[in-house]
C-alpha positions, 0 to 999 in steps of 0.5 A: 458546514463550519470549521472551527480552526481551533486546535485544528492544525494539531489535529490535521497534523495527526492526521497527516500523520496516520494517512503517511503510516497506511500500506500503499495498498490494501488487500481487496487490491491485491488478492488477486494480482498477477505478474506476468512475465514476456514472452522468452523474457526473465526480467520482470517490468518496473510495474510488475517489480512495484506491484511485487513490491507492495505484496510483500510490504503489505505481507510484512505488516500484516500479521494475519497473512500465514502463507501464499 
C-alpha cells in the first residue's frame, strides 16, 4: 500500500472536518435506550442525563424522527 502525501494534508483536514460534524451516536444505538431511575429517586445519573442528551441531539438533526 502507498500514500501519496500530496494534497494529503487538505484531504485529511476535510476529513477531520466531516468525523467532528457526525452525531456522537447513531440510531442502531439508540433505538432502544433506556433510563432508569433508583429506587425512591428522582434525579437522574450523569450517565443517564448524557445518554438523555445524545437522544435529543440525535432527534434534533434528524429530520425523519416525527415523534417518541
Amino acid at each position: 500500500l502507498a500514500l501519496s502525501s500530496v494534497n494529503f494534508r487538505r484531504a485529511y483536514e476535510q476529513y477531520r472536518d466531516c468525523l467532528a460534524d457526525l452525531l456522537p451516536v447513531n440510531f442502531e444505538q439508540i433505538k432502544r435506550s433506556r433510563v432508569h431511575f433508583r429506587t425512591a429517586q428522582h434525579e437522574l445519573t450523569a450517565g443517564s442525563r448524557e445518554k438523555l442528551a445524545h437522544i435529543v441531539e440525535y432527534v434534533q438533526a434528524e429530520n425523519t424522527v416525527t415523534g417518541f
